[in-house]
ZALOSE-855713 format. One line per field, with one value per residue (C-alpha): residue number from 0; x, y, z. Coordinates in Angstrom, 2 decimals, padded with zeros to 5 digits. Example, Ala and Ser with C-alpha at 12.3 -4.5 7.8 and 13.67 -1.06 7.14 Angstrom:
num (0/1)
x (012.30/013.67)
y (-004.50/-001.06)
z (007.80/007.14)
This chain:
num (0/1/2/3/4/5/6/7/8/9/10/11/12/13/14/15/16/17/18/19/20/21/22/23/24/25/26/27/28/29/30/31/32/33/34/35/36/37/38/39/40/41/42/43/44/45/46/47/48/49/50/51/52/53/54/55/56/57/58/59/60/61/62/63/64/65/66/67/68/69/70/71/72/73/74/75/76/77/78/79/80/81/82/83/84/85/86/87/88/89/90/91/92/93/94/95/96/97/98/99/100/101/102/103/104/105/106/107/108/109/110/111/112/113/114/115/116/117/118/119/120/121/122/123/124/125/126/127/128/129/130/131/132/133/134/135/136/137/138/139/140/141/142/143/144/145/146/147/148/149/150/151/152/153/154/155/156/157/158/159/160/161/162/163/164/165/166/167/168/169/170/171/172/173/174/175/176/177/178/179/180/181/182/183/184/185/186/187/188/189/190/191/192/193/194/195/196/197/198/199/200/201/202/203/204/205/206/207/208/209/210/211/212/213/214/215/216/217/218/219/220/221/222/223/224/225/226/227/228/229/230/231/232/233/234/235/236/237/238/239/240/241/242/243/244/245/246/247/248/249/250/251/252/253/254/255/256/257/258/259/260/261/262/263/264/265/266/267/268/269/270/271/272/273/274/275/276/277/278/279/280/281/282/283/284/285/286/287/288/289/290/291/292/293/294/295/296/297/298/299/300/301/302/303/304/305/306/307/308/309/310/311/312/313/314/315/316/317/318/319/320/321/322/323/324/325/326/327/328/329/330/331/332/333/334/335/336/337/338/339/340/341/342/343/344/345/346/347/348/349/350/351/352/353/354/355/356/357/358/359/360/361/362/363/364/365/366/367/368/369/370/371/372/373/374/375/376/377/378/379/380/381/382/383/384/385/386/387/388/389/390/391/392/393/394/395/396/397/398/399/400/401/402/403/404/405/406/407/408/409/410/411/412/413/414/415/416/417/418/419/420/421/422/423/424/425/426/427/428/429/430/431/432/433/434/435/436/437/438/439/440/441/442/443/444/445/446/447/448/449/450/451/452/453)
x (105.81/102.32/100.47/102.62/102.85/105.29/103.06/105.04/104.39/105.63/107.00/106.39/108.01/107.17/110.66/109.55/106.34/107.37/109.59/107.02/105.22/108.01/108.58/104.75/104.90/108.29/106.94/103.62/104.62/108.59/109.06/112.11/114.83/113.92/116.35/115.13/117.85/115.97/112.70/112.33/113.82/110.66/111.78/109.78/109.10/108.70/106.84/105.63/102.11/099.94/098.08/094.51/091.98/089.42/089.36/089.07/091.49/091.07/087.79/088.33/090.73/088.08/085.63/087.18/088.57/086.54/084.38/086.37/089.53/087.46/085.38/088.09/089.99/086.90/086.05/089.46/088.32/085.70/087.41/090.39/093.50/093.49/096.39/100.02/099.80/096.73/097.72/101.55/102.80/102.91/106.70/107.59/110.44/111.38/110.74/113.75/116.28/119.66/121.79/121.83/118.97/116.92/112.89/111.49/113.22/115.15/118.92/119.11/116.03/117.61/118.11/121.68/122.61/123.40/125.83/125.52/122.66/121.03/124.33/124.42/120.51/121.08/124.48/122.53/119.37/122.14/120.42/116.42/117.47/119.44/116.05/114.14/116.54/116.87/113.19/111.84/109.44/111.08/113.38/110.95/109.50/113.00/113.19/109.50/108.89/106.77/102.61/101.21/098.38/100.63/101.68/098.07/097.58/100.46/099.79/096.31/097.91/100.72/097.93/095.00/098.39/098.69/095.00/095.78/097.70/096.22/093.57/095.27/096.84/093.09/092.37/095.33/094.78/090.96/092.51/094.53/093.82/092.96/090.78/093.47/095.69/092.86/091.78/095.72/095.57/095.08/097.91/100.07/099.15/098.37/102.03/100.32/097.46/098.57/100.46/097.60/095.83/098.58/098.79/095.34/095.50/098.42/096.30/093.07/095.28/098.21/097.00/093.41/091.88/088.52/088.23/085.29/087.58/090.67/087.41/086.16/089.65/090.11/093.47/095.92/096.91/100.38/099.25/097.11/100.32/102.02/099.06/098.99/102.48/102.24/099.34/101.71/104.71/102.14/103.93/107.44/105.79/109.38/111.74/109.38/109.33/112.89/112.98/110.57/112.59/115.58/114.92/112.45/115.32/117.99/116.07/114.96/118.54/120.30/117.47/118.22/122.13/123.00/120.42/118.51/114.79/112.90/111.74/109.08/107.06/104.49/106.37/109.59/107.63/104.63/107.10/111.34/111.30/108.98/111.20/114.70/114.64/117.83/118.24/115.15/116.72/120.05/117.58/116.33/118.80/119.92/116.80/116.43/120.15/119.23/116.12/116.94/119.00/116.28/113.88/115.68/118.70/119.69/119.59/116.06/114.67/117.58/114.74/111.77/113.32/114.41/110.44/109.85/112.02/110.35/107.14/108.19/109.25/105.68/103.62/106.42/105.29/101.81/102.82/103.66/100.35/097.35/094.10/092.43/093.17/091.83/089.45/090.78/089.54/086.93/086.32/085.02/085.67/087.69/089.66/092.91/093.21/095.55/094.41/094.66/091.44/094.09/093.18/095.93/094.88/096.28/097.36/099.40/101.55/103.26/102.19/103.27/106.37/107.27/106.72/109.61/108.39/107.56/111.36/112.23/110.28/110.97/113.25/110.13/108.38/108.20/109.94/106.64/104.80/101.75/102.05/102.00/100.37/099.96/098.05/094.98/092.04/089.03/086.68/085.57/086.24/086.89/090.68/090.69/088.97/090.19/089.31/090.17/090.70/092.35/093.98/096.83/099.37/097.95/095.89/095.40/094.18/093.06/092.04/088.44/089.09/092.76/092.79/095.81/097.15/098.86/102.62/106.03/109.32/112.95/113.41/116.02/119.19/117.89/118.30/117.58/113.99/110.26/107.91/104.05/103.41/100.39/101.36/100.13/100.30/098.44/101.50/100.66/100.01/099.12/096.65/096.84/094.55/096.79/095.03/097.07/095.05/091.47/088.64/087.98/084.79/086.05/088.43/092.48/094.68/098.17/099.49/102.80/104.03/105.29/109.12/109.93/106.26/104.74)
y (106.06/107.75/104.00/102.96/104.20/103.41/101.91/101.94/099.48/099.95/096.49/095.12/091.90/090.07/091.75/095.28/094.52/093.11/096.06/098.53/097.03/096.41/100.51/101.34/098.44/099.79/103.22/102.17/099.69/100.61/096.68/096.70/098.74/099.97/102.27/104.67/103.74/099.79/101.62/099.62/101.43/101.55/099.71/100.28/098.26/100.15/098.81/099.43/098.23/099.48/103.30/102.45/104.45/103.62/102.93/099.13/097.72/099.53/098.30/094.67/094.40/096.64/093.90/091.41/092.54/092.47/095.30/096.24/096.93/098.02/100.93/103.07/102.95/103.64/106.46/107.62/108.20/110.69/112.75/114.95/113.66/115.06/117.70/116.39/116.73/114.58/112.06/110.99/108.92/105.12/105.78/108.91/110.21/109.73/112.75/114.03/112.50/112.49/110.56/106.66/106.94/104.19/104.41/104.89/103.41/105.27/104.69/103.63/100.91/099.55/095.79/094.43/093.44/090.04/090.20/087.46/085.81/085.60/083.68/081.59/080.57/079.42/077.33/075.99/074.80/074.09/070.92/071.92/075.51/074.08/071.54/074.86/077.34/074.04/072.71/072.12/074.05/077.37/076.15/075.09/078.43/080.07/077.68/078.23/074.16/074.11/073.37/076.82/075.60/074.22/078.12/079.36/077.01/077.96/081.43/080.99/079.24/082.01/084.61/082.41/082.16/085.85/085.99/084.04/086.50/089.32/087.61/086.23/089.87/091.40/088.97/089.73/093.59/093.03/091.81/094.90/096.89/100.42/101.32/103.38/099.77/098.53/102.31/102.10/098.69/099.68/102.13/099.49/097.00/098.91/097.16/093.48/094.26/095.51/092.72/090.39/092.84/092.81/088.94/088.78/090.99/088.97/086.17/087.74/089.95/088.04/084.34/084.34/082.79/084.87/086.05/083.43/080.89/082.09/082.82/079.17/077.38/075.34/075.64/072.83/070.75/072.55/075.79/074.43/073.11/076.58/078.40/076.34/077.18/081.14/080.94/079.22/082.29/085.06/087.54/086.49/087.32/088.85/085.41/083.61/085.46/084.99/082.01/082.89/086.46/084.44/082.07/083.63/086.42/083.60/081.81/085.08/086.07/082.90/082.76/086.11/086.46/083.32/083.74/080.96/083.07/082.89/086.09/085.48/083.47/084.44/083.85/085.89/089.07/087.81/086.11/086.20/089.98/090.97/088.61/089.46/092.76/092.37/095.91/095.01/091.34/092.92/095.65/092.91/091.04/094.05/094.14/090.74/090.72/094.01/092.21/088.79/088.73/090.55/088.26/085.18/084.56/081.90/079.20/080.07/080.14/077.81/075.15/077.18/078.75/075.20/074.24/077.68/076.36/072.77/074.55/076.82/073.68/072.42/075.55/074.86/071.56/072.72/074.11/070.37/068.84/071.01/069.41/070.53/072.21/075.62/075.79/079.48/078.10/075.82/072.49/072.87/073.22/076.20/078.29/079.83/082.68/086.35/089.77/090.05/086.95/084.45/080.90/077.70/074.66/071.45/071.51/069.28/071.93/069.41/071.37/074.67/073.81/072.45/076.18/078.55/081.08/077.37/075.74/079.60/078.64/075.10/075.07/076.24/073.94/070.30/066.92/066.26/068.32/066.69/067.48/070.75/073.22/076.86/080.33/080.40/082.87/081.34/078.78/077.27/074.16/070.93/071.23/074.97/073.51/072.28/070.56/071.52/069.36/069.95/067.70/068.55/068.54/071.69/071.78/070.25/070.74/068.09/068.63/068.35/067.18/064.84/064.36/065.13/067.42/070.76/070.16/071.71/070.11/070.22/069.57/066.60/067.98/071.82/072.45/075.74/075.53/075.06/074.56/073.88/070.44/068.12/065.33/061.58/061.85/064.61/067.66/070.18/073.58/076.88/079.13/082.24/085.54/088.46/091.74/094.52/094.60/095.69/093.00/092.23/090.24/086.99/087.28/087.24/084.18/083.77/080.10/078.85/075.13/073.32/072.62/069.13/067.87/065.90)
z (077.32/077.32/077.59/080.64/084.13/087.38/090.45/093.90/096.03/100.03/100.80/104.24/105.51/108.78/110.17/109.75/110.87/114.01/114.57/114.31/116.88/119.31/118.73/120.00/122.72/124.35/123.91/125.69/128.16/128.62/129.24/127.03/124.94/121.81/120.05/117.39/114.85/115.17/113.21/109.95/106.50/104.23/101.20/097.87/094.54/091.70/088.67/085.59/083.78/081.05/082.28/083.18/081.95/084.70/088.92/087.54/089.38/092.88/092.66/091.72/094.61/097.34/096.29/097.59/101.06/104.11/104.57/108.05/105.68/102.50/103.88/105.09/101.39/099.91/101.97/100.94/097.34/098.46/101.34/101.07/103.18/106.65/107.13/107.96/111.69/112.04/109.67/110.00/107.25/107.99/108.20/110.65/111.22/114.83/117.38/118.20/120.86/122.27/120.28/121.49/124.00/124.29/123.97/126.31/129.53/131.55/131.44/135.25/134.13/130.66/130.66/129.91/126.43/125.65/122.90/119.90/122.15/118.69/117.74/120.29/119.57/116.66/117.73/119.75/118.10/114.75/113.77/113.67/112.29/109.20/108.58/108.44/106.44/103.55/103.76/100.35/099.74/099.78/098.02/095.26/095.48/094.21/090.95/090.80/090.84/093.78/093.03/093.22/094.82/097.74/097.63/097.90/100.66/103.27/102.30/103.74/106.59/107.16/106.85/109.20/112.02/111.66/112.34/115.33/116.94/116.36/118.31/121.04/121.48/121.50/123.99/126.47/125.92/126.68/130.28/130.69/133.78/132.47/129.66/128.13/127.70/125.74/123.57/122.75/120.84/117.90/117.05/119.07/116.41/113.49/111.70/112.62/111.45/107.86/107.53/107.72/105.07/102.68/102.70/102.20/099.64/097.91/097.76/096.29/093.33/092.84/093.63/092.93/095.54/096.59/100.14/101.08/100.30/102.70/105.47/104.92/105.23/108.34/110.26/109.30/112.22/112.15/112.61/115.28/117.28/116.35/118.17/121.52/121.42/121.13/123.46/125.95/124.87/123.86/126.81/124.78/121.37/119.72/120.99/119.41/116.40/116.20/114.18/111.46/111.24/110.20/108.21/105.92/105.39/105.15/102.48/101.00/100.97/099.40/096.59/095.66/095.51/094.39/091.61/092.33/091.94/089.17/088.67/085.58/088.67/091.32/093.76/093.81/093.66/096.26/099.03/098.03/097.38/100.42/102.65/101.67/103.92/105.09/106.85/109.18/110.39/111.76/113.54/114.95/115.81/117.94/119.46/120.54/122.03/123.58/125.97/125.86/129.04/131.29/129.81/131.28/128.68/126.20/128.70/129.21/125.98/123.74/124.29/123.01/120.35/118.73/119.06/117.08/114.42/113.81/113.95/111.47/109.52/109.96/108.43/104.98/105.22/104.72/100.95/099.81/101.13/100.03/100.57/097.65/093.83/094.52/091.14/089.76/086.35/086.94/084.93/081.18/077.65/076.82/073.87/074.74/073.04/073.37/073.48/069.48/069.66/067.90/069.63/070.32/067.90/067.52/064.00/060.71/059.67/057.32/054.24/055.34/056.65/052.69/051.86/050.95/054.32/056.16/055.74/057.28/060.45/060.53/063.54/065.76/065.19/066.49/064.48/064.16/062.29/063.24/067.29/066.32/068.55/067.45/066.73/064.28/063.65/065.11/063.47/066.07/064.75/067.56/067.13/068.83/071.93/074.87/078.17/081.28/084.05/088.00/089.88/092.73/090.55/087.82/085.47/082.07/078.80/076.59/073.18/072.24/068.85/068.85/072.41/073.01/075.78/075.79/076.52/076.33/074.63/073.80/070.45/069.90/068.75/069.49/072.83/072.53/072.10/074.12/071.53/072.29/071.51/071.40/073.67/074.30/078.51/080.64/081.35/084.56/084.54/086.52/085.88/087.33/087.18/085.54/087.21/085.34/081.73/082.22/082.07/078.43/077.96/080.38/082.66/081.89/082.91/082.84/081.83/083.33/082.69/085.54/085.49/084.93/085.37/082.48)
């Protein structure tokens, strides 16, 4: 259709990430096998979303990244792309090599394999990994129960940690002993470090939480313990990786086949869909089985890796405790209204419902006719109005003029229907920006009722 057009997004999960890297470090450092068939498979997510008539959109989103990671897209817009051979995609194609030679130590130099040493890591650390893999709040995030400002909050965490160490990798490079170590950071990096933009861009487009408030957040106390501990391991970055490789995918994985992810919510398409990379985890898992035995063996790190995994349990534990209701829609006195300017009242639709067209409609309606909550062209009249107020569980809306709150219900006897209803006791809700219609007038929300919360 002329008024829609197919966006392609390049997914990139903490796995592939992490694999780029370990590419450019065993190419720079030769510390460790790295095989070219272990290079990430780009994986892409096609979508479709009304054609733009306008740079609206690139520019809401430029506005709120930092300026380091701004700039350079912006410059984009007004210089040509540099020719092929200066600028390889962020996905090359591997040079060419003999078939099943590592990169880049030499064959006399390669470390022995460990085979199933991932295996027998996990055996090992059974208990602690099975806490992590079932913890509740991913699995809150797959029926799409969890409080989405618990979600906006360990995605801040998950992205500050990633922050973390990217710094403490800066800081160990700024030790190195040549200048060429430290001018070949960068390129090293460059997967890490567009990781940490794409989660902060997740959060500014897809959760709505502005960039000054991710920069003013304070470190929870979990990801404080989780960044003694990688200062402790920083030289074993990719063991300690390990657990958070695994159990994002696992979770990822189980969501996803066993069609437990609701897909109508945020957070399938910010966190379940980017994690379930399945291709990139067994890459890894060769990788790590590869090195593990030259960097000391299971008996070595069995110990460390089970501390990964209740660390990893802490930073989930961060979604269920968020300090604070992140304010996406501040408190006031609102309409609710669609793109066609019809506004939600609280409204007796007793007399229309004794109609011929009304009995028709009946069923979609509440018992009550006098709960009932629908579409009207504004009066402005008190009944069209309604207050909003945060707490940690969602928001509400109260009516201005009944006082009643905007709820969901099952019908008795019609199971079959969610009609809006005016209700007696507060009932939870998101809010969350919706960036793909253009900015008309006031900003565009989308509402989502809480599951099972009233």
């Amino acid at each position: 259709m002329d008024d829609l057009e197919e966006i392609e997004e390049v997914l990139v999960s903490l796995v592939s990430a992490a694999l780029t890297a370990a590419k450019a470090d065993a190419a720079k450092t030769g510390a460790f096998t790295f095989l070219p068939e272990w290079e990430p498979t780009p994986r892409i997510r096609k979508t479709t979303r009304p054609r733009q008539s306008s740079s609206w959109l690139r520019e809401f989103i430029l506005s709120r990244l930092p300026a380091d990671l701004s700039e350079p897209l912006r410059s984009q817009q007004t210089q040509p792309p540099p020719p092929p051979s200066e600028a390889p995609p962020a996905f090359a194609p591997p040079p060419p090599r003999s078939r099943g030679a590592a990169f880049p130590v030499p064959p006399s130099d390669q470390p022995e394999p460990q085979e199933n040493a991932v295996d027998k890591l996990l055996e090992e650390n059974r208990d602690v990994y099975t806490e992590l893999i079932n913890h509740a709040f991913p699995q809150a995030l797959g029926d799409g129960s969890a409080p989405l400002d618990g979600f906006r909050y360990y995605m801040i965490q998950d992205t500050l940690y990633l922050e973390v160490c990217a710094r403490l990798k800066m800081s160990a490079v700024a030790r190195a002993p040549t200048f060429e170590d430290i001018k070949s950071f960068i390129p090293r990096h460059q997967s890490s470090l567009e990781y940490v933009r794409k989660s902060k861009e997740t959060l500014v487009t897809k959760l709505g939480v502005p960039e000054k408030t991710i920069d003013s957040t304070e470190p929870s106390k979990e990801l404080q313990a989780s960044e003694e501990f990688y200062v402790t391991y920083l030289q074993k970055y990719y063991i300690i990786l390990l657990p958070c490789v695994m159990s994002y995918w696992e979770i990822a994985n189980r969501l996803v086949e066993k069609k437990l992810s609701a897909e109508n919510v945020v957070y399938h398409e910010a966190w379940t869909e980017v994690n379930n990379d399945e291709s990139s985890v067994k890459k890894y898992r060769k990788f790590i089985n590869a090195n593990i035995k030259a960097k000391g063996g299971v008996d070595k790190w069995k110990d460390i890796f089970g501390t990964a995994c209740k660390l990893e349990t802490g930073i989930f534990n961060t979604g269920l405790k968020h300090p604070t209701p992140y304010q996406i829609v501040p408190k006031g006195t609102y309409s609710i209204q669609n793109a066609e300017h019809v506004v939600l009242a609280h409204e007796n639709v007793a007399n229309f419902l004794r109609s011929p067209s009304g009995k028709l409609l009946a069923a979609y309606f509440p018992g009550d006719p006098g709960s009932s909550v629908v579409g009207v062209n504004s009066t402005g009249g008190d009944n069209e109005k309604w207050d909003v107020d945060i707490t940690l569980k969602g928001h509400t809306f109260q009516n201005v003029g009944t006082k009643l709150y905007l709820g969901i219900a099952t019908e008795s006897g019609r199971k079959d229907y969610r009609v809006l209803k005016a209700v007696a006791k507060p009932y939870y809700w998101w809010i969350n920006p919706y960036q793909d219609q253009p900015n008309q007038g006031s900003p565009l929300h989308q509402y989502v009722m809480l599951p099972g919360i009233t």
